[in-house]
Every structure is written in structure tokens, then in C-alpha cells.
C-alpha positions as CSV (number, residue, x, y, z in Angstrom):
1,X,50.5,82.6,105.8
2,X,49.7,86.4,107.1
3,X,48.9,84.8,110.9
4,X,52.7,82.8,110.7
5,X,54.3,86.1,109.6
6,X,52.6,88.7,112.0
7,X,54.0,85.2,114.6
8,X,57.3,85.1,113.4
9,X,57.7,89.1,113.4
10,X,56.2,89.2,116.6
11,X,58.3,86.8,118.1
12,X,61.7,88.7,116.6
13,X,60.5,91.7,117.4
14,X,60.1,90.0,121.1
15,X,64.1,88.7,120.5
16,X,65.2,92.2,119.4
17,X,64.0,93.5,123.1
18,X,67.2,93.3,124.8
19,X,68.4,96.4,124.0
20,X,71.0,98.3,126.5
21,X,68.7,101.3,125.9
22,X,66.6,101.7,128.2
23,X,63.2,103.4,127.4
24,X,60.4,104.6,130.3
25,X,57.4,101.8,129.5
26,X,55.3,104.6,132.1
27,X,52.0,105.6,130.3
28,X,50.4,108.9,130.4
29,X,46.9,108.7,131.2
30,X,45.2,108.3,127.9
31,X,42.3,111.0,126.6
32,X,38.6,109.7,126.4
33,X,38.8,110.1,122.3
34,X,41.2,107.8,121.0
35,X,40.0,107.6,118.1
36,X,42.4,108.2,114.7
37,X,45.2,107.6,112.4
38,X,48.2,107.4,113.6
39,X,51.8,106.8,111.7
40,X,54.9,105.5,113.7
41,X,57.4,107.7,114.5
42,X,60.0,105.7,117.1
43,X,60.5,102.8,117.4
44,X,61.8,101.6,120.9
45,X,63.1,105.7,120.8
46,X,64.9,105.3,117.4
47,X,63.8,107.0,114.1
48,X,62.8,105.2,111.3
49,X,63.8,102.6,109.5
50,X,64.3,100.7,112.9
51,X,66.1,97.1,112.9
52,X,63.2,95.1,113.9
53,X,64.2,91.5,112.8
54,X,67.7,90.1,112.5
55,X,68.0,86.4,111.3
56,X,70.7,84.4,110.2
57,X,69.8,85.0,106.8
58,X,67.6,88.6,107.2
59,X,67.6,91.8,108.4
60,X,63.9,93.5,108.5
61,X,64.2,97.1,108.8
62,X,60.5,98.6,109.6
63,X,60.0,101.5,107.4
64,X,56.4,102.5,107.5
65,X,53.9,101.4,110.8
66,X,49.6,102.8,110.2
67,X,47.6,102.3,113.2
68,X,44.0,103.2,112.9
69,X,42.3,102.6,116.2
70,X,38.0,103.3,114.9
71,X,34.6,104.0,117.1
72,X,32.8,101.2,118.3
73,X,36.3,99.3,120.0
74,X,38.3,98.3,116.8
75,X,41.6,98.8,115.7
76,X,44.1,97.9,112.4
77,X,47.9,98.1,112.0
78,X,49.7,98.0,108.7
79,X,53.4,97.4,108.9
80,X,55.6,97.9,106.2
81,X,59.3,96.5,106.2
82,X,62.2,96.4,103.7
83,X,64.0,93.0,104.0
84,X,67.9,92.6,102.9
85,X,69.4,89.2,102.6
86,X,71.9,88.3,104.8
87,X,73.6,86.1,101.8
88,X,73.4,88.2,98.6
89,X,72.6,91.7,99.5
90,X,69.4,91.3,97.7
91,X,66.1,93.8,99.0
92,X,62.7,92.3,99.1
93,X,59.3,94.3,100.7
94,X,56.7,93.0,102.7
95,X,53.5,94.5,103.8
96,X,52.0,92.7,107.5
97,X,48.4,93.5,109.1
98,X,46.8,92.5,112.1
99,X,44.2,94.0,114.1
100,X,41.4,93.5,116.9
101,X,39.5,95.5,119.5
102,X,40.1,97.3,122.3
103,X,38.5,99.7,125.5
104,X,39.8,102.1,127.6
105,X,40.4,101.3,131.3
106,X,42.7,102.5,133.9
107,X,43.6,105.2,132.1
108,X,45.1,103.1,129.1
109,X,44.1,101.6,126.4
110,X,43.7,97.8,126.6
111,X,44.3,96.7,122.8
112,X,43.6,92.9,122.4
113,X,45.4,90.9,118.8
114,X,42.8,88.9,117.1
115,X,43.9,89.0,113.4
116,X,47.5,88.5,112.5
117,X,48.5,86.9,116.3
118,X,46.7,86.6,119.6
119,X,48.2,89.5,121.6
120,X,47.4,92.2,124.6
121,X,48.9,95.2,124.8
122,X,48.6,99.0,126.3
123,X,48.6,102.5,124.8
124,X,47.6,106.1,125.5
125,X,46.5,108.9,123.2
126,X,47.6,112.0,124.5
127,X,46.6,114.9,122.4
128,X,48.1,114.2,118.7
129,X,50.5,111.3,119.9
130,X,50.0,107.7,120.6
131,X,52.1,105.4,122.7
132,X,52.3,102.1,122.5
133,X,53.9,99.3,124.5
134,X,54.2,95.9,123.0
135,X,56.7,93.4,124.0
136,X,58.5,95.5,126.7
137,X,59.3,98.4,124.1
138,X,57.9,101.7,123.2
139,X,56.2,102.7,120.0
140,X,55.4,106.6,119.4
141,X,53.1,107.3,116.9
142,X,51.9,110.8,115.5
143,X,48.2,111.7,114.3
């Protein structure tokens, strides 16, 4: 159930990315350490809670986003969202995870998805801020 959920948010998410804003996907060169905790702090350059997902019957706003990238090549990601029915108004929470490995190349980091979805994607630390590009939009987080 957690892998078709971090599937279907990841394929939304991949949906919501044709925004008229456009936002520089150009990467810093990343530090040697990378090492941390990092909470999200823009989303595809907006604040918190960001529209992520918008169904016919859903809207997912992300409220919360916890990356932890660890020594020794691993990373996790804890996403929080607050869903609102389309139909009824009602609110509902959901909590996703995935995580995986990663090593730093070409002056990036090279994350690779092997819990939750089978994904690459790049980032860069650059002193207490992490970037993030997944599916053509920017992620900022903060240490």
C-alpha cells in the first residue's frame, strides 16, 4: 500500500509540473559533507502548504517534508500531507516515506528511490540548505 501511494503521489506530483513559473533547476556544486536533517521549506519556490496533488475528488496540500540523508550512502524522506475532499469538504492526513541511497558525483548528489518508488534524482547541500530536483521542480530544504 505505502509503495502505490509514494507511486500515485509521485506521479501527481509529476502532473502538477506544468507550472507557468518557471524555477532555475541549475545546481550549486554540492559540499563534501552532506550529511543531516533537513526540513522543506519551498516547494517548486512556494511556501508551505504547497498544492501538490489535485484529483477529481482530492486536493493534497504538503504541509511537512523531513529528509535525513545519513553516513555510509543512505537517505529517508517523510512527507506529511493534509488531504480535503473535493466532494464534502471533509480533511483527512496522511503520512508517506520512501528512501534509498545515494553518492556524490559531479558535484551533485546522485539520490537513487528504492523504498516507496524506484526513482533518481539530484541535490546539492550548500552550507545549511539543501536543493533538490525531482520531477523537473525545485525543493529547498533548511538544516
Amino acid at each position: 500500500m505505502r509503495r502505490l501511494c509514494a507511486l500515485f503521489v509521485l506521479a501527481a506530483v509529476a502532473a502538477c509540473g506544468g507550472s507557468d513559473s518557471k524555477v532555475d533547476l541549475t545546481l550549486p556544486p554540492t559540499e563534501a559533507n552532506v550529511t543531516g536533517t533537513f526540513n522543506l521549506a519551498l516547494a517548486n519556490g512556494q511556501a508551505l502548504p504547497y498544492q501538490a496533488i489535485v484529483t477529481a475528488t482530492e486536493v493534497w496540500n504538503l504541509t511537512s517534508d523531513r529528509m535525513v540523508i545519513a553516513a555510509g550512502g543512505t537517505w529517508t524522506d517523510t512527507t506529511a500531507y493534509n488531504i480535503v475532499s473535493r466532494d464534502d469538504g471533509s480533511q483527512s492526513t496522511r503520512l508517506t516515506a520512501s528512501a534509498g541511497t545515494y553518492v556524490v558525483a559531479n558535484n551533485q548528489i546522485n539520490f537513487k528511490m528504492t523504498e516507496g518508488g524506484v526513482v533518481t534524482f539530484v541535490g546539492s547541500v550548500v552550507q545549511n540548505s539543501l536543493s533538490v530536483n525531482f520531477n523537473g521542480l525545485r525543493y529547498l530544504y533548511t538544516r
